[in-house]
C-alpha positions in Angstrom: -0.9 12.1 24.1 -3.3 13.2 22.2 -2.9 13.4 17.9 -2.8 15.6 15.6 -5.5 15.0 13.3 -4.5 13.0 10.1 -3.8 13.5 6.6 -4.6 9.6 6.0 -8.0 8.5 4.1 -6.7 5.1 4.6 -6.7 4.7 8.7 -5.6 1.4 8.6 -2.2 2.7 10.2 -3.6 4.6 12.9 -6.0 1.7 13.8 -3.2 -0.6 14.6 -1.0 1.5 16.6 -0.4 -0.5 19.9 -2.5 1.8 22.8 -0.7 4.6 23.7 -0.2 3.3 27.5 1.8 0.9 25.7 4.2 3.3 23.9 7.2 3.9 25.4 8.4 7.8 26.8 9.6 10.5 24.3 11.1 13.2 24.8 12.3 16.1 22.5 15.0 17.8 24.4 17.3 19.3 22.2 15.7 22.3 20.4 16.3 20.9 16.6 13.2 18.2 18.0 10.6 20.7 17.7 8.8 20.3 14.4 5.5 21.9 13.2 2.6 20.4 14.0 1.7 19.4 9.7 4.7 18.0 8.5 5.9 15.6 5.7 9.4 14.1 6.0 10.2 13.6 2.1 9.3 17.1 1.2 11.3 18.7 4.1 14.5 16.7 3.1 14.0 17.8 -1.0 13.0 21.2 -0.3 14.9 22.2 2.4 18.2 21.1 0.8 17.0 22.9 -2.2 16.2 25.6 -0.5 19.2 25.9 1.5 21.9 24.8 -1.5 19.9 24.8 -4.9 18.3 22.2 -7.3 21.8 21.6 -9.3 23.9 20.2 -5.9 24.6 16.1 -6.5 22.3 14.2 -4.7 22.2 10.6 -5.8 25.4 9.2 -7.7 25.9 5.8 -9.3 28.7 4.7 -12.0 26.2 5.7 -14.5 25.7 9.1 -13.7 24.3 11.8 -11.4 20.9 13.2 -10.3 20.5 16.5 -8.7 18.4 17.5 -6.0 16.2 18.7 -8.7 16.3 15.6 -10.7 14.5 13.2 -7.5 12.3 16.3 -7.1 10.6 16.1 -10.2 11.1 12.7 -10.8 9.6 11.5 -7.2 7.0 14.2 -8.6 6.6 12.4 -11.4 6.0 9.2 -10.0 3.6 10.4 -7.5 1.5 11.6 -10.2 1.4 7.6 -11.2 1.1 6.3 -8.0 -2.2 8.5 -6.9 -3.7 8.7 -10.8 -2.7 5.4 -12.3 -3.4 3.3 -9.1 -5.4 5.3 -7.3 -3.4 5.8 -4.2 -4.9 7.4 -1.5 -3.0 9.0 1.8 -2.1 5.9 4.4 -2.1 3.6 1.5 0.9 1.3 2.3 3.3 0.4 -1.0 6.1 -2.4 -0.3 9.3 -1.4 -2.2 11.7 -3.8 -3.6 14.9 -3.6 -5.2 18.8 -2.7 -4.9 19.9 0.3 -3.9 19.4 2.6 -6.9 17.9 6.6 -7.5 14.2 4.7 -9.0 14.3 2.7 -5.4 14.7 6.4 -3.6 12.5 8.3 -5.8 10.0 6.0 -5.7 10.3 6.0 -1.5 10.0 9.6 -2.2 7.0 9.7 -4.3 4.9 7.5 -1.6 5.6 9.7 1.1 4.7 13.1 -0.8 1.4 11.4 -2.2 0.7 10.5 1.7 1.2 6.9 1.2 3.5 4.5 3.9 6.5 2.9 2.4 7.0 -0.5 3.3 10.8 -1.2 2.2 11.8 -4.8 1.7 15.1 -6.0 1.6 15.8 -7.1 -2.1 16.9 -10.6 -0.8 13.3 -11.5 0.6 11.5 -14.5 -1.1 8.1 -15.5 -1.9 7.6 -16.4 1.4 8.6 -14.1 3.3 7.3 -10.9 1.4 3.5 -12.7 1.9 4.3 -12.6 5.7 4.6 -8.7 5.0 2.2 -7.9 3.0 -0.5 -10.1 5.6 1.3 -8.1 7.9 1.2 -4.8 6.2 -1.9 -4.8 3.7 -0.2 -2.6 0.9 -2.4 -1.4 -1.9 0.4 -2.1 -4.3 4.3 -3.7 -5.0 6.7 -1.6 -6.6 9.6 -3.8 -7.6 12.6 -3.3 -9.5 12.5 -5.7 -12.7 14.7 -8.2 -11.8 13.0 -8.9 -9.2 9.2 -9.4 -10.8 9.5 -12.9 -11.6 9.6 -13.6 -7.4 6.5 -12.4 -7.0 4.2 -14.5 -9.4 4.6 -16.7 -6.5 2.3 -14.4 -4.0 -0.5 -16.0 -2.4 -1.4 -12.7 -1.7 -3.1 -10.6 -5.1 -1.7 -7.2 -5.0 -1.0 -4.8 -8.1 2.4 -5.4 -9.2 4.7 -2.0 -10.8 7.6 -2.7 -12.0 10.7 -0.5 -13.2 13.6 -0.5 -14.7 12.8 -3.6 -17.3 11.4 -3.9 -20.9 8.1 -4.6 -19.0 4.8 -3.9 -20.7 3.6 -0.1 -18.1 7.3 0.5 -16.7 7.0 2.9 -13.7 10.1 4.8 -15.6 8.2 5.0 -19.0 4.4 6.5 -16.8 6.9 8.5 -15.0 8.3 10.6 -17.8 5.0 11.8 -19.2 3.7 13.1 -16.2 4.8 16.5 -14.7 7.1 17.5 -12.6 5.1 19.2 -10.1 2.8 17.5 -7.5 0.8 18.6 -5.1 2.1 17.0 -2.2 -0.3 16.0 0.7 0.1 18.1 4.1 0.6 14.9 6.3 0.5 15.1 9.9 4.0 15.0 12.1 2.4 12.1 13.8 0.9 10.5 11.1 2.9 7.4 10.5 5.2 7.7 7.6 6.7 4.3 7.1 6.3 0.8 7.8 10.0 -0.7 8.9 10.4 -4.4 8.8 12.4 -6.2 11.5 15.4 -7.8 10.1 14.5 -11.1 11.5 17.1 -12.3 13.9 14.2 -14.3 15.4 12.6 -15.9 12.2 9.3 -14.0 12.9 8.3 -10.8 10.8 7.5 -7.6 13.3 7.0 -4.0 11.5 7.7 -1.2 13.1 5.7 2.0 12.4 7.7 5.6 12.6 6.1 9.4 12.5 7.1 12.1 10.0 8.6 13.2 12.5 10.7 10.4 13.7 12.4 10.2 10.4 13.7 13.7 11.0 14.7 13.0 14.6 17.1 10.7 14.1 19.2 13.0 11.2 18.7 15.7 13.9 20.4 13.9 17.0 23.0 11.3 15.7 23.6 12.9 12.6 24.0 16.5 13.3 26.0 15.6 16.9 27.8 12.8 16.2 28.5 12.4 12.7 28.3 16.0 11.9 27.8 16.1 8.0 29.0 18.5 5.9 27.0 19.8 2.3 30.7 18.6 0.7 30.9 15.0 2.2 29.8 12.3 -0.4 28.2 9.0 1.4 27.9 5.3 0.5 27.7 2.1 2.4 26.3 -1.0 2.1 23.5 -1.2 3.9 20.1 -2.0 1.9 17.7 0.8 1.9 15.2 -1.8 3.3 16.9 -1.7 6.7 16.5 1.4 8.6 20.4 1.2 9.2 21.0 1.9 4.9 17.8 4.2 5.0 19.0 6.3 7.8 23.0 6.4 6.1 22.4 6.6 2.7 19.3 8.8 2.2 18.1 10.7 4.8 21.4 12.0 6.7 22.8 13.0 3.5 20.0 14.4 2.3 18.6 16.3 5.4 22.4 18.0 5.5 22.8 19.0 1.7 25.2 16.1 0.9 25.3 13.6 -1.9 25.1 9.7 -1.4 26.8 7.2 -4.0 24.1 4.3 -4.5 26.2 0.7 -4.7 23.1 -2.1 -5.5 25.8 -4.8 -4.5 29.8 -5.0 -4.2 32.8 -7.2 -3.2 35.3 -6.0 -0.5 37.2 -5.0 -3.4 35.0 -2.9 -5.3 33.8 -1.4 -2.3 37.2 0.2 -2.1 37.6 1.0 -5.6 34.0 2.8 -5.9 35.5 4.7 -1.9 38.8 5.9 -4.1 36.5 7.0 -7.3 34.0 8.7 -6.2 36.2 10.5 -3.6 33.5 8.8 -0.9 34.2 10.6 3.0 31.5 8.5 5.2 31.1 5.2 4.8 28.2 2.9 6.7 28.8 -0.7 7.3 28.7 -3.8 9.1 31.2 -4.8 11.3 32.5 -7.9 9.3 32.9 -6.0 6.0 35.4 -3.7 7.5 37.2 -6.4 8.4 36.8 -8.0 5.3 38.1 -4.6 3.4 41.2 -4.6 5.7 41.8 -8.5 4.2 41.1 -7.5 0.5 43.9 -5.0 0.9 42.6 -2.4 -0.1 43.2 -0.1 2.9 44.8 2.8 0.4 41.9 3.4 -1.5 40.0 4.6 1.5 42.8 7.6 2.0 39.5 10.0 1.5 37.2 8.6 4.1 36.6 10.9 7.4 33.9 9.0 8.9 33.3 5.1 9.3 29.8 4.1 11.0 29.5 0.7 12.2 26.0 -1.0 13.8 23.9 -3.8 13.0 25.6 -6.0 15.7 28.5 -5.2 18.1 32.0 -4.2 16.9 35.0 -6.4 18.2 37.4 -4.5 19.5 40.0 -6.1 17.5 38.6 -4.7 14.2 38.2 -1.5 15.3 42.1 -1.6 16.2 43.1 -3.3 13.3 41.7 -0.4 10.9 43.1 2.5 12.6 46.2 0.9 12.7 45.3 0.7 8.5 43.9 3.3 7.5 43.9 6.0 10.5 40.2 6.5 10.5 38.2 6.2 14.2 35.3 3.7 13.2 32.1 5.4 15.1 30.6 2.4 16.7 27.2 2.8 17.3 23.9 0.6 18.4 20.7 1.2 16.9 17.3 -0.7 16.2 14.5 -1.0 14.1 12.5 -0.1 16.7 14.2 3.2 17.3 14.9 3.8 13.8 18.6 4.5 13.9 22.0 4.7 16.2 21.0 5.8 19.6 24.3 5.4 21.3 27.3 6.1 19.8 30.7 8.4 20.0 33.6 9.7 17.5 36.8 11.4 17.5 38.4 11.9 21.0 35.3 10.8 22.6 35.7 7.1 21.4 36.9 4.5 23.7 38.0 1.5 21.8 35.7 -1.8 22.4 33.1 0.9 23.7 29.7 1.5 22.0 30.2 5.2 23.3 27.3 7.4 25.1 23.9 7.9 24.6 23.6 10.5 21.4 22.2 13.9 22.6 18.5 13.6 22.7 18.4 10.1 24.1 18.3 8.5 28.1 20.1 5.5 28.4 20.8 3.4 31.6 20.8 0.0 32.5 18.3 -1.9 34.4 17.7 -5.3 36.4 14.8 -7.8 35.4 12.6 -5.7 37.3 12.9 -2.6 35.9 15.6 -1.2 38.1 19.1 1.2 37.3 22.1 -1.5 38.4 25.3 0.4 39.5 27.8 1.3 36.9 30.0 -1.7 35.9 27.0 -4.6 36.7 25.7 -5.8 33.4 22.0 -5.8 33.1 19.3 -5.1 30.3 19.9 -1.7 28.0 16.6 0.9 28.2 16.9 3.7 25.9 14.3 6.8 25.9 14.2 9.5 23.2 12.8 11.1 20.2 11.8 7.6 18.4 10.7 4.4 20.0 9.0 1.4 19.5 5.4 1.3 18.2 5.0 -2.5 16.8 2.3 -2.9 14.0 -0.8 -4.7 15.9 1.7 -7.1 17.9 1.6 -8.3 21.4 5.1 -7.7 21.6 4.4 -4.5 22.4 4.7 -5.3 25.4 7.5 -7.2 26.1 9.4 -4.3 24.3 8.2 -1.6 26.3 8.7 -1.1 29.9 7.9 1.4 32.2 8.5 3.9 29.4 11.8 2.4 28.7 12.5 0.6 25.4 14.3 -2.4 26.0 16.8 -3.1 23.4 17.2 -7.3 24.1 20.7 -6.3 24.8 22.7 -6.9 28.1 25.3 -4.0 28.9 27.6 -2.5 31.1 27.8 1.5 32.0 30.9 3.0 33.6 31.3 6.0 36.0 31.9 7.9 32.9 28.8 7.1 30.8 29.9 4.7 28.7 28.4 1.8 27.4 29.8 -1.4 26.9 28.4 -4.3 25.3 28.1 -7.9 26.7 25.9 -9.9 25.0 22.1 -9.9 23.3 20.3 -11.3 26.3 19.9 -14.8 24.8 23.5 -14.8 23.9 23.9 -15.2 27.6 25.7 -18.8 28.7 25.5 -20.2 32.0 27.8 -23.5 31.9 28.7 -24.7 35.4 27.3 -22.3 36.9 29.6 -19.5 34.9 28.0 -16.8 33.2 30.1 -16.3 29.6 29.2 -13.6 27.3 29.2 -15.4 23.7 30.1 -12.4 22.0 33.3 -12.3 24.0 34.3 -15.6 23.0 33.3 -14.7 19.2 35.9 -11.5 19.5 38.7 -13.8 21.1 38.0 -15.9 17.9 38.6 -12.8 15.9 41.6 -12.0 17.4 43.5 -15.0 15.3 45.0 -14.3 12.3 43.1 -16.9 10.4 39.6 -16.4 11.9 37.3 -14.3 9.3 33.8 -14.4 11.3 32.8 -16.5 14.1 29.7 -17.0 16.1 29.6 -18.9 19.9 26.3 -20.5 21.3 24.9 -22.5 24.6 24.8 -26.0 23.6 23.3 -28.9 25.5 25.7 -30.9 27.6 24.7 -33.5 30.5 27.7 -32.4 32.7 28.1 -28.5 32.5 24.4 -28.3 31.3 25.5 -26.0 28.8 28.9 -25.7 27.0 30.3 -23.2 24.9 30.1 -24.4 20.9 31.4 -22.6 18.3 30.7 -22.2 14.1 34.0 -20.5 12.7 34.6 -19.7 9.1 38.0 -19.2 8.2 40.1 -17.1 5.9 40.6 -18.6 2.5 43.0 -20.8 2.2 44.2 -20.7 5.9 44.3 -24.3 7.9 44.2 -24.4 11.9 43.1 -26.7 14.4 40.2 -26.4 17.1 42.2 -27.7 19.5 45.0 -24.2 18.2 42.3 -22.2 18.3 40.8 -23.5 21.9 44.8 -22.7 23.3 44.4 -19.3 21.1 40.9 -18.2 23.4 42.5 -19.7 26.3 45.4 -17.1 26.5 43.1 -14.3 25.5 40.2 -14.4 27.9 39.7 -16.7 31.3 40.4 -20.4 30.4 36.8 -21.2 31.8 35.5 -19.2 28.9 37.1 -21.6 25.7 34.8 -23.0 23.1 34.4 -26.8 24.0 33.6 -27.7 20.7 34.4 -25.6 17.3 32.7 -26.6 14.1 34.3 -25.0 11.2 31.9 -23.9 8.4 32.2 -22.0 5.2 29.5 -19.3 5.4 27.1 -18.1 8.5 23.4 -17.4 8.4 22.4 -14.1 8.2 20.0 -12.1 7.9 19.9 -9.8 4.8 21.5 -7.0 6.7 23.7 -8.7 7.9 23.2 -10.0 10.6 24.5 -13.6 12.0 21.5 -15.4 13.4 22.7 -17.2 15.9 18.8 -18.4 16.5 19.3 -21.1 13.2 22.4 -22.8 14.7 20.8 -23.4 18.1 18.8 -25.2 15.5 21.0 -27.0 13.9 22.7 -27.9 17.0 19.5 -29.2 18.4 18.6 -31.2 15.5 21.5 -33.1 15.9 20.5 -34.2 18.9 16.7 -35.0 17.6 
């Protein structure tokens, strides 16, 4: 495949795309794929919604007030005239943002993408540490940060220009911003020019990036938004995903914005006040991890969401029992829905009538999906084997030998293991190293997790292989339960034995008061198979 020749001074993006026999297949096959060859993401989703519904329409909303789609054009504007004449950023510069979500976060996303520069959004929750793997990783010419988080970064090894907003700091991005004007030349970036930098969310403990096209940003609003979740200009989004992770980037900024809507930012809220900002700002789609829909269903606060239409779930599976549990609630049809860093968004999905409950769904129009052995082969429907996806997006790690272990054959493989039926749904088993053999069973560890789920008491639970000299593995399991609530293991071993195959019971159950996770969200199951095997150190 050959390139389109790039807008980017700075080739530094372009030089560390894996080889192109390592990329996976894409394909364009539904006709909204086609874009022009020069093409630059941030300015099709301002002007086009500007074009199509005017500058006044709400486009960003918090609790202190409302910008139009004309206000984040000239103030992204604004602040591209300080990023490229103040700094001196030049197209394929990368910038790592940092901070809640809030309108300076998404103009200033804006800004770097209309001066030709490559976001690089961090989840606000990163520390020192961490943001130095990124920015060895990454090379950005400069930080943006919101204030309150400046004082994290004096600790970078790593000397990089440091802007900060929002604060009483001495050169405040917001104070540059309003004396420049509101009109930039924006820079006529390539479709395949790489427009951002997405970390991985780090269920492994070691950094990846993943690097997406112009036009890949587009795709994803164009396939699972425009046939699944089927936006209207009227619907008002908010979730509460960070920006950082492509799962927030894809709910809260560019579906709403590629389809005229408006998007309430939240930078962080309880259950509780989740609900209330739903009720008062008349919210209808809502993006979210599995576990704080269950937790709004136990702050009771299932009225306040009368106004919702659409729920989106992903960043890990959705039990069954919490999809279940909120219809019964509230009467709304989560849309459960797997997507990736690597592919940028959901990639199989359903809604409405088309859901089947404890289903992912089907692949969203514009994507392949089947499922395939160890080498590389479909497995008939209803045999679990490894999830491959094909489509629009894929995988393209930054200058990382994982490349290839991602990538096979064309297919991306997700690190997933699944189950199709004759009908073309997916459904989810396990992540591959979730898998359990213990006497010679295979036991899905998600499974387990959901039959946890199922009891009253149980708020989140995770299930992993631990070390035993009989079974050579047993099933051990870390569960956090509700407040106040008191049970026994040896309840909730009888509890899992009546819901799935005895065999299948959690040997041991360690009850703890919070799970790792990753900023997104994520449980990583990866630090209590290191706890467990410390113990045994």
């Amino acid at each position: 495949m050959e390139l389109t020749p790039s807008a980017h001074v700075d080739s530094f993006c372009r030089d560390n795309l894996p080889a192109q026999a390592d990329w996976p297949e894409f394909r364009f096959e539904v006709p909204e794929l086609t874009y022009p060859a020069r093409l630059n993401c941030a300015v099709e989703l301002l002007r086009g919604s500007i074009d199509r519904f005017g500058p006044d329409r709400p486009c960003l909303v918090t609790d202190a007030g409302t910008w139009t789609y004309g206000d984040l054009a000239r103030r992204s504007d604004q602040v591209a005239h300080v990023l490229a004449g103040d700094f001196g950023l030049v197209p394929g510069n990368r910038v790592l943002l940092r901070g809640p979500n809030n309108p300076w976060l998404v103009a200033t996303w804006f800004a770097v993408l209309k001066a030709g520069g490559v976001p690089v959004t961090t989840m606000p929750l990163l520390r020192a540490r961490e943001i130095d793997d990124l920015v060895e990783l990454t090379r950005p010419s400069l930080i943006v940060t919101d204030h309150r988080f400046a004082a994290d970064l004096a600790a970078l090894e790593h000397d990089v220009p440091v802007l900060v907003y929002g604060g009483e700091y001495s050169g405040d991005l917001t104070a540059r911003a309003a004396g420049q004007s509101g009109e930039f030349a924006w820079v006529d970036t390539a479709a395949d020019d790489v427009a951002l930098l997405a970390p991985t969310s780090g269920t492994t403990g070691i950094p990846k990036a993943t690097m997406h096209f112009h036009r890949d940003v587009l795709a994803n609003a164009d396939t699972f938004g425009r046939y699944v979740l089927k936006p209207t200009q009227d619907d008002v989004f908010t979730g509460t995903p960070p920006i950082g992770f492509t799962f927030g980037l894809g709910g809260l900024v560019v579906f709403p914005l590629r389809f005229g809507a408006s998007t309430l930012l939240i930078e962080k809220a309880s259950p509780e006040e989740l609900a209330d900002a739903v009720e008062r700002h008349h919210v209808t789609v809502l993006f979210t991890a599995p576990t704080a829909y269950k937790a709004l269903l136990a702050s009771g606060k299932a009225g306040a969401l009368a106004k919702l239409r659409r729920c989106v779930s992903a960043g890990e599976h959705l039990p069954v029992a919490t999809w279940e549990e909120f219809e019964r609630a509230t009467g709304i049809r989560i849309i459960n829905g797997i997507g990736g860093t690597e592919m940028l968004h959901i990639f199989i999905a359903a809604a409405d009538d088309d859901i089947r409950p404890g289903s992912t769904g089907r692949a969203v129009p514009g994507f392949e999906a089947a499922v395939l052995d160890d080498a590389g082969n479909p497995v008939p429907d209803g045999t679990p084997g490894r999830l491959a996806v094909k489509g629009p997006t894929g995988c393209r790690y930054l200058a990382d030998p994982r490349q290839k272990t991602y990538v096979h054959n064309g297919w991306n493989i997700t690190g997933d293991t699944y189950v199709r039926d004759v009908d073309g749904y997916f459904w989810y088993q396990a992540r591959n190293d979730d898998m359990i053999v213990s006497s010679g069973y295979n036991i899905a560890g998600p499974e387990v997790e959901q039959a946890l789920l199922r009891h009253p008491d149980v708020l989140e639970a995770a299930v992993v292989g631990a070390p035993d000299p009989a079974r050579g593995t047993i099933v051990h399991a870390f569960v956090h339960l509700r407040p106040g609530a008191t049970v026994a293991a040896a309840a909730l071993q009888d509890f899992v034995k009546q819901a799935i195959a005895p065999y299948k019971y959690p040997r041991v159950i360690d009850f703890v008061t919070e799970l790792p996770k990753t900023p997104s969200g994520k449980i990583q199951h990866y630090r209590l198979r290191e706890m467990l095997a410390a113990r045994t150190r």
